[in-house]
C-alpha positions as CSV (number, residue, x, y, z in Angstrom):
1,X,-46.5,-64.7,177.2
2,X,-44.3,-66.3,174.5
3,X,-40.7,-66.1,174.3
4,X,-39.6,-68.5,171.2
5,X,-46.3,-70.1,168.5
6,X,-45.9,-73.1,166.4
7,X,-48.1,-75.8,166.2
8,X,-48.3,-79.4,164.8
9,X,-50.7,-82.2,164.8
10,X,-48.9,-85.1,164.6
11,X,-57.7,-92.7,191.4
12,X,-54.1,-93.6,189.9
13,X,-52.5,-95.9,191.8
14,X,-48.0,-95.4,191.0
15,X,-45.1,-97.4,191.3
16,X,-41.7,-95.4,191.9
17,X,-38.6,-96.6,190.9
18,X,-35.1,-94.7,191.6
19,X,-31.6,-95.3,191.0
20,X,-30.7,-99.2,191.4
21,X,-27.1,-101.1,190.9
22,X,-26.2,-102.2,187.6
23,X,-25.0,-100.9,184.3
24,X,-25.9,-101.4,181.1
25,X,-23.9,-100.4,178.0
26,X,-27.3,-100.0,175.6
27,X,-31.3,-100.6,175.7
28,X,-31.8,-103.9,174.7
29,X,-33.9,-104.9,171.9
30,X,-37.5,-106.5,172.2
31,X,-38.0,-110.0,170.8
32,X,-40.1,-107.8,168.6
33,X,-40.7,-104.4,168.1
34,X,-43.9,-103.0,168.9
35,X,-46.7,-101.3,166.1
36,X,-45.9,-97.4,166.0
37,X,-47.8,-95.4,168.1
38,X,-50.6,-92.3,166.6
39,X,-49.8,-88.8,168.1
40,X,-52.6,-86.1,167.4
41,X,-51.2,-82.8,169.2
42,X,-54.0,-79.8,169.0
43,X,-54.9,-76.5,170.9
44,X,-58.6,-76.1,172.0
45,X,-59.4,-72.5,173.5
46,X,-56.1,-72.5,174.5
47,X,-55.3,-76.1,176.1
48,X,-53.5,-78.1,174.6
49,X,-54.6,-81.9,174.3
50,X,-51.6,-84.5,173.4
51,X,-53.4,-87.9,172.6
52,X,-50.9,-91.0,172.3
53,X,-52.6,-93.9,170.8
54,X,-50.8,-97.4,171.4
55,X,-51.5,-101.1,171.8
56,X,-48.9,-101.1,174.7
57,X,-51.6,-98.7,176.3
58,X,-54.3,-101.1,178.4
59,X,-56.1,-98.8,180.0
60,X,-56.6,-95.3,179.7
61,X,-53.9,-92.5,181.9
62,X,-54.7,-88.8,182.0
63,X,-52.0,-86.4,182.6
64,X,-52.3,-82.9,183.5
65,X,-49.0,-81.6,182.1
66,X,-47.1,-78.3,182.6
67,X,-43.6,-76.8,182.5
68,X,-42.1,-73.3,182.9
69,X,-44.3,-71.4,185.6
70,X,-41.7,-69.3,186.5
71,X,-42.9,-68.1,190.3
72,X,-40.3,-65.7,191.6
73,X,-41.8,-64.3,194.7
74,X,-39.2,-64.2,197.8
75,X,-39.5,-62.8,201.5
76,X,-36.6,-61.5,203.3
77,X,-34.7,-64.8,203.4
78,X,-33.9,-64.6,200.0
79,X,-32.2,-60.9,200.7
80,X,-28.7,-62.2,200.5
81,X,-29.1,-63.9,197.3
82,X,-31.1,-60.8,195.4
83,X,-28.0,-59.8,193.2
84,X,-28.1,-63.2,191.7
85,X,-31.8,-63.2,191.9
86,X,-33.0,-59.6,190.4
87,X,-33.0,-60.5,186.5
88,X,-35.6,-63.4,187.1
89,X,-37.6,-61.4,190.1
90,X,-38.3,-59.0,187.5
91,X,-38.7,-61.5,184.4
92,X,-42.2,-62.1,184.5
93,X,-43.6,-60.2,187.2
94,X,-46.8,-59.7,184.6
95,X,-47.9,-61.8,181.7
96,X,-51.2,-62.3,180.0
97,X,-53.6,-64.8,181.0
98,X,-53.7,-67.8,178.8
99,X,-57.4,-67.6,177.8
100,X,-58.7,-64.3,179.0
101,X,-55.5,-62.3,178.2
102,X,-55.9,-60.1,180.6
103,X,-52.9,-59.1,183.0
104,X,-51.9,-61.7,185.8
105,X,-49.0,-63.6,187.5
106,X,-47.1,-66.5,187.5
107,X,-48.2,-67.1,191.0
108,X,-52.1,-66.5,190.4
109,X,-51.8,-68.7,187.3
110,X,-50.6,-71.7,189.1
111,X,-52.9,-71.6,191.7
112,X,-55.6,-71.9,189.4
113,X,-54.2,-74.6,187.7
114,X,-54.1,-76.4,190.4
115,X,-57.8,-75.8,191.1
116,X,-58.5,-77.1,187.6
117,X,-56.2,-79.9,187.9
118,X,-58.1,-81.2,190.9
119,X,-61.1,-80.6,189.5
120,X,-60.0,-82.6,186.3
121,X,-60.4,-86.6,186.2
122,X,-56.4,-86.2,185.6
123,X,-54.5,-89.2,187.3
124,X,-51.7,-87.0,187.7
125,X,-49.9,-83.8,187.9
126,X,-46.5,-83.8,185.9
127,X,-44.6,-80.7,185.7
128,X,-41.4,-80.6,183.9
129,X,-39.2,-77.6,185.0
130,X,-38.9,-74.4,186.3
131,X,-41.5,-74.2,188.4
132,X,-39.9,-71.1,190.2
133,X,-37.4,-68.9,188.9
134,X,-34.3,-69.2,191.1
135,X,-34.4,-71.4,194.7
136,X,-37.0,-68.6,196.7
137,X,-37.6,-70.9,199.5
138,X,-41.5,-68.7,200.0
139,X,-42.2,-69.3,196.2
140,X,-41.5,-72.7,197.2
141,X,-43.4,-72.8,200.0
142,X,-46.1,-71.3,198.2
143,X,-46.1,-74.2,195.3
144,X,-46.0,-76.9,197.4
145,X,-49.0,-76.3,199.5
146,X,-51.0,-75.6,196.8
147,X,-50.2,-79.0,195.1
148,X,-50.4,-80.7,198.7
149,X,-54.0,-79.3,198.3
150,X,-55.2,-80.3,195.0
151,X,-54.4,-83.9,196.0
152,X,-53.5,-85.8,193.2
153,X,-50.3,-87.1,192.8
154,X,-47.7,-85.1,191.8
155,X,-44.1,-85.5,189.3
156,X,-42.0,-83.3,189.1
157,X,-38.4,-82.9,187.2
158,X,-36.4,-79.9,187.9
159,X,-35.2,-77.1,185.4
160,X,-32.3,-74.9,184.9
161,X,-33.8,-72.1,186.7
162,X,-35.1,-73.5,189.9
163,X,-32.1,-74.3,191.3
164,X,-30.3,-71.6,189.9
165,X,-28.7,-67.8,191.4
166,X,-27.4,-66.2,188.2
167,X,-24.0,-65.3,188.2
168,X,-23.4,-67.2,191.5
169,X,-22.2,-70.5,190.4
170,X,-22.1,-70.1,186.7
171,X,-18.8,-72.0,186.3
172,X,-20.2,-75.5,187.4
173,X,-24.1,-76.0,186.9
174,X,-23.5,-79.3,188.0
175,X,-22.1,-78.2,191.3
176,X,-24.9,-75.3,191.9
177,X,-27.5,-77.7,191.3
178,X,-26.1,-80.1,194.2
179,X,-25.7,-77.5,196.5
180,X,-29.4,-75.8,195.9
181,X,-31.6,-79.0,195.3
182,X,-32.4,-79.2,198.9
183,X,-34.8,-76.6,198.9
184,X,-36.9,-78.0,196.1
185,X,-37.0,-81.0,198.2
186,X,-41.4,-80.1,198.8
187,X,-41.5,-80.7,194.9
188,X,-40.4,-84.5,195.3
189,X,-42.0,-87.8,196.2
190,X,-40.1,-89.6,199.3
191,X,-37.5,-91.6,198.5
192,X,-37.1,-90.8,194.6
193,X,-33.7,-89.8,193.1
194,X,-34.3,-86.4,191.6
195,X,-31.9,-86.9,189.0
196,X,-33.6,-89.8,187.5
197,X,-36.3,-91.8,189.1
198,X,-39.8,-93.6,187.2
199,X,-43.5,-93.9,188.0
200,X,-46.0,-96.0,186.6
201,X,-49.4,-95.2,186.3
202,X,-52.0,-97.5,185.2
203,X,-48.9,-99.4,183.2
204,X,-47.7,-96.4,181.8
205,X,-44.1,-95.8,182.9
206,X,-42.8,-92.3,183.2
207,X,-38.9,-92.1,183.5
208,X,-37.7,-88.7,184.7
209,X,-34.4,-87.5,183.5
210,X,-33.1,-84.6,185.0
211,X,-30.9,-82.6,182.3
212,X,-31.1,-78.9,184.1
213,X,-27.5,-78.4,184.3
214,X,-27.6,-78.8,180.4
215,X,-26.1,-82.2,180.5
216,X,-26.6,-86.0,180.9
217,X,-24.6,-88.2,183.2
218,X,-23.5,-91.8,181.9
219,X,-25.6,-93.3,185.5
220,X,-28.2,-91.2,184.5
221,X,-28.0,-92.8,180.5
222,X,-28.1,-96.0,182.1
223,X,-31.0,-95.6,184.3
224,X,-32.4,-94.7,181.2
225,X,-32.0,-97.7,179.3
226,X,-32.8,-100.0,182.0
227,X,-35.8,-98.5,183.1
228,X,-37.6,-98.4,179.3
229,X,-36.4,-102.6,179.1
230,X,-39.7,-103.2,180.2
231,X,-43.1,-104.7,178.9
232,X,-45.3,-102.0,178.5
233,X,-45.4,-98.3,177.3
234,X,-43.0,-95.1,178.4
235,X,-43.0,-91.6,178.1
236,X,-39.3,-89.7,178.9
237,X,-39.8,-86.4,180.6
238,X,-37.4,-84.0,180.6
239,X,-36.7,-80.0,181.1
240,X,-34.2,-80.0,177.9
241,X,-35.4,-81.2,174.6
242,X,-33.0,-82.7,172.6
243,X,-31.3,-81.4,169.4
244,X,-33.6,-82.9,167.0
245,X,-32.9,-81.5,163.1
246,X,-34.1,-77.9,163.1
247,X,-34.1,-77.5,166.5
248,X,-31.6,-74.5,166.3
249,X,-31.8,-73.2,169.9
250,X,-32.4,-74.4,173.9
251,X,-31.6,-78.0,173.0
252,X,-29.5,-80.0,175.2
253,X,-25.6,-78.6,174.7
254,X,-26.8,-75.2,173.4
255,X,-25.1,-72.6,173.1
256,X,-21.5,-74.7,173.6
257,X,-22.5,-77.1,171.6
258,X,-23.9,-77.6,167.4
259,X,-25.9,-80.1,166.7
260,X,-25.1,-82.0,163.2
261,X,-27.6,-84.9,162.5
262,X,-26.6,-87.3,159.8
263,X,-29.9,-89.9,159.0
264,X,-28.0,-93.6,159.7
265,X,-25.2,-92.3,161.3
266,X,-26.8,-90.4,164.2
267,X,-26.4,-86.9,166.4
268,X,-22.9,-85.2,166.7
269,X,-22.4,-82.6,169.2
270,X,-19.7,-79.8,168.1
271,X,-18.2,-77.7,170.3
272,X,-18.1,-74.4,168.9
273,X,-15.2,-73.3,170.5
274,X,-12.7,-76.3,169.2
275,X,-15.1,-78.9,167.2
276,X,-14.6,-81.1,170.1
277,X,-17.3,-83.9,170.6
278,X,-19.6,-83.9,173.6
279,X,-20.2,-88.2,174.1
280,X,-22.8,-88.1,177.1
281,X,-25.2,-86.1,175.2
282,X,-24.6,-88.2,171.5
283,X,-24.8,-91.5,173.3
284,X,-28.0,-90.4,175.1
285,X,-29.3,-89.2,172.0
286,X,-28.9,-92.2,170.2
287,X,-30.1,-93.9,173.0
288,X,-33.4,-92.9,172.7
289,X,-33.5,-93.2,169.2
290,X,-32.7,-96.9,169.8
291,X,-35.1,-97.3,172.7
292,X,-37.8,-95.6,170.0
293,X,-37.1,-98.3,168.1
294,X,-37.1,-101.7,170.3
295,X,-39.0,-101.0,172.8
296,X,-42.3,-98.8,174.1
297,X,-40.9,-95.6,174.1
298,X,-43.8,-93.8,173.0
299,X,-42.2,-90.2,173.2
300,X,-39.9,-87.4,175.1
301,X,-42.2,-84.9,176.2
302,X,-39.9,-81.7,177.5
303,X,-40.2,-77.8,178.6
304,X,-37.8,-75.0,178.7
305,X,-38.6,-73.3,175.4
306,X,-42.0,-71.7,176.6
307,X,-43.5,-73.0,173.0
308,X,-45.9,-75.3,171.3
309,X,-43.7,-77.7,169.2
310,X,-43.9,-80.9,168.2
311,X,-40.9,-82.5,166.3
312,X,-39.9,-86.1,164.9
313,X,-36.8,-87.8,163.8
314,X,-36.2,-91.4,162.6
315,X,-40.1,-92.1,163.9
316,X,-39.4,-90.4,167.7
317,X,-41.9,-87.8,168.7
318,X,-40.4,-85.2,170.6
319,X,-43.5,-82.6,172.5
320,X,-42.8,-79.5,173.8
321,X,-44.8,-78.0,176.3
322,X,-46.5,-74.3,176.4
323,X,-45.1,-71.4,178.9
324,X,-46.8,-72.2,182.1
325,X,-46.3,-68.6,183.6
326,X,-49.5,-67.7,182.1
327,X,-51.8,-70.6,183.3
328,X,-51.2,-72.4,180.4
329,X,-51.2,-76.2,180.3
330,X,-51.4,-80.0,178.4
331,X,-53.5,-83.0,178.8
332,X,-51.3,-85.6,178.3
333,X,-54.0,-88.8,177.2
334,X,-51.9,-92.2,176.6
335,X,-55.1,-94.1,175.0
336,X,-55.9,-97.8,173.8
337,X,-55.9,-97.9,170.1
338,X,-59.7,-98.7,170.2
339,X,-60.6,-96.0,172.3
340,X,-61.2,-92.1,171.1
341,X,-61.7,-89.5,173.7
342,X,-62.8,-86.0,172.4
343,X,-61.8,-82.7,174.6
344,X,-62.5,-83.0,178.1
345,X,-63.9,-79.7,178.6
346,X,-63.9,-79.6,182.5
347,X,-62.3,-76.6,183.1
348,X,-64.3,-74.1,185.4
């Protein structure tokens, strides 16, 4: 099931890192900036392979990639929540199957990814929002055990509907998302922030930014430029793309916001109620951009729009991930620039 397709080519052992003292104003600049990287972003019987070609890359790192699952199963504790949980109970209570397209759920679909993700050489499981569809502590339960049983290691970044009752806490995301994170607490690794924390795998560094309450903090746009000040390559993962030109819709700041991108001078984010300017998200916009260019920011790889996209701007790749409701999913292969690795082709 698609709501907003569009297509364009373009044993693991981790280090996490969360939340450390220290601010920093900007991402510093390498002595030298490093060679570009090569994207190549194609759909294969309906998986979709993202290979990343870099000199930064040593060794090859295999991600099995997904966002959006949307599980929205709840038992009878969730019976005092159910008027702020009935819209996404009933949201996808059927879709069709990825490859077969015939009728499933959310729920059947992500066990069997996770049987084919542990079947798959993947070094790790990343899923980048919405796994459920509002806090259901037995769709919870249900997820977590099943990636506790694929056993591999498992990232995950939370999105604005995991967290979220509708109409409960409307007024201050921010607030709802404290108050209802504990409960997706199965979904983390021990010890990690869940509003911004890193892995690295094989000397790729993966730097989580959680922006589910449709905003970034100024702690969390600092952890974010300290943690890509590094010697090898990173990949940003997110739940929110960013408002990159033509990107009209579910970007960071949408609806309140309008994006107005000016090549040289940058992002400016417009409220549409009193052309205000929203700084958190502009700085960490042109963050990014900055990070793109000094150091080995290889690319934001995001969720949320339940699409196939692949977008650029000032030579930052910005990949959006398919609905993963329907089983659907990414490999995610971050590659030496002398090696080629054609489609894995291990699913069952």
């Amino acid at each position: 099931m698609k709501r907003r397709e569009f297509l364009s080519h373009a044993g693991s052992a981790a280090m996490v890192t969360a939340l450390s003292p220290g601010l920093l104003s900007s991402c510093a600049a390498r002595e030298k900036s490093p060679a570009a990287p090569a994207f190549n972003y194609t759909s294969a019987y309906g998986v979709q392979t993202l290979r990343i070609w870099s000199p930064l890359v040593r060794e090859a790192v295999h991600l099995f990639a997904m966002a959006d699952s949307h599980l929205y199963e709840a038992d009878e504790r969730n019976a005092p929540y159910h008027p702020y949980s009935a819209r996404m109970e009933g949201a996808y209570n059927e879709v069709a199957h990825y490859r077969t397209h015939r009728p499933t759920t959310p729920a059947a679909a992500f066990r069997e990814c996770m049987e084919v993700a542990a079947a798959s050489p993947a070094d790790a499981i990343v899923h980048l929002g919405d796994l459920v569809s509002y806090p259901s502590e037995y769709s919870i339960e249900y997820a977590s055990a099943l990636i506790r049983k694929s056993g591999k290691p498992f990232y995950y970044v939370s999105g604005n509907h995991d967290w979220n009752y509708e109409g409960l806490d409307d007024d201050d995301k921010t607030a709802a998302r404290e108050q209802w994170m504990p409960r997706l607490k199965p979904f983390y690794n021990e010890g990690v922030n869940p509003l911004m924390y890193s892995v690295v795998i094989k000397g790729v560094k993966l730097i989580f930014i959680d922006d589910s309450a449709d905003t970034v903090s100024p702690e969390q746009i600092d952890f974010f430029c300290r943690e890509v000040r590094w010697d090898g390559p990173s990949l940003l993962m997110m739940h929110i793309g960013q408002a990159f030109p033509g990107h009209d819709s579910f970007y960071l700041g949408y609806p309140r916001f309008r994006p107005v991108y000016t090549p040289g001078r940058g992002l400016a984010m417009l409220s549409k109620a009193d052309g205000s300017h929203e700084p958190q998200i502009e700085r960490f916009f042109a963050e990014v951009l900055r990070a793109s260019r000094e150091t080995g920011l290889l690319a934001t790889v995001v969720g949320h729009e339940h699409d196939i996209r692949s977008e650029e701007v000032e030579n930052h790749r910005q990949f959006v991930l398919p609905f993963g409701g329907n089983g659907s999913y990414t490999d995610i292969l971050l590659l030496p620039l002398n090696e080629s690795v054609p489609y894995t082709g291990y699913e069952k």
